[in-house]
N, C-alpha and C positions, 0 to 999 in steps of 0.2 A: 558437512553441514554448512550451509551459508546465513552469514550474519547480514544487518544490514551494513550498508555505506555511510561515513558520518558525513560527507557532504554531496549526499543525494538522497535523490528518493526511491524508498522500496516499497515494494506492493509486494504483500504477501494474498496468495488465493488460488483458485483452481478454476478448470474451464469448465465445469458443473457449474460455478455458483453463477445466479446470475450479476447479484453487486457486486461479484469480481468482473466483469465480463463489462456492466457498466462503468465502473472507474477506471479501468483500461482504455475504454473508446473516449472517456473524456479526456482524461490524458494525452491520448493520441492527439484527438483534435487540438487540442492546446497548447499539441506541440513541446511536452513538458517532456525530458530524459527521464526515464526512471529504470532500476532493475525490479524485475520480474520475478520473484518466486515462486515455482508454482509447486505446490504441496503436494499434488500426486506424484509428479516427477522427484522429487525428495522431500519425504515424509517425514524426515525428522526436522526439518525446516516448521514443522508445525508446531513442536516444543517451542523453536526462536520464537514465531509468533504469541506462542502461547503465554510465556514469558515476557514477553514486548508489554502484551494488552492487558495479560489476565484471563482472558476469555478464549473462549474454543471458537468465535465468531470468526469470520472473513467476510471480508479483504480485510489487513490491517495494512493501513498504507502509516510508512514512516517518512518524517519528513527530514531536512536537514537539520532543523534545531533539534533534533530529538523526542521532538512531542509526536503524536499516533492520535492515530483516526481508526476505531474497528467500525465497520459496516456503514461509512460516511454518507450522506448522499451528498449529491453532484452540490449542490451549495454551503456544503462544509468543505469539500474538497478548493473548491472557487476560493471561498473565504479567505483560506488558509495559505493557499498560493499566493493570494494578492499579498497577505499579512507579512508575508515573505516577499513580497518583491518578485516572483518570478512569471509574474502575468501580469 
């Protein structure tokens, strides 16, 4: 089972969802590193998240400080990059 990273970002979600599929390509574009979990290819990765959030929702993207985003759109994720320093 994979946990997140404490100084990176993880993105928990699946290539079904679409808001996983969207916070990926922003990512991508923005050039951010992040690891990938993807919940069909390891399904008990879905407990981690579930445990992270609380919720059965995805994406749950994890940041470095610790704090989580489930089902963010594209300007909370911005936000929180900037808040961060790494955009």
């Amino acid at each position: 089972m994979t946990t997140p990273a404490s100084d990176s970002i993880t993105l928990f979600g699946a290539d079904w969802c679409r808001d996983c599929i969207r916070t990926k390509k922003q990512l991508d574009e923005l050039g951010i590193e992040y690891t990938y979990i993807d919940l069909v290819e390891d399904p008990a990765a879905a407990d981690v998240a579930k445990e992270i959030s609380g919720r059965t929702n995805i994406p749950v993207v994890v940041y470095p400080d610790a704090s989580h985003h489930v089902e963010p759109s594209n300007a909370d994720v911005e936000a929180k990059l900037r808040e961060l320093s790494l955009i």
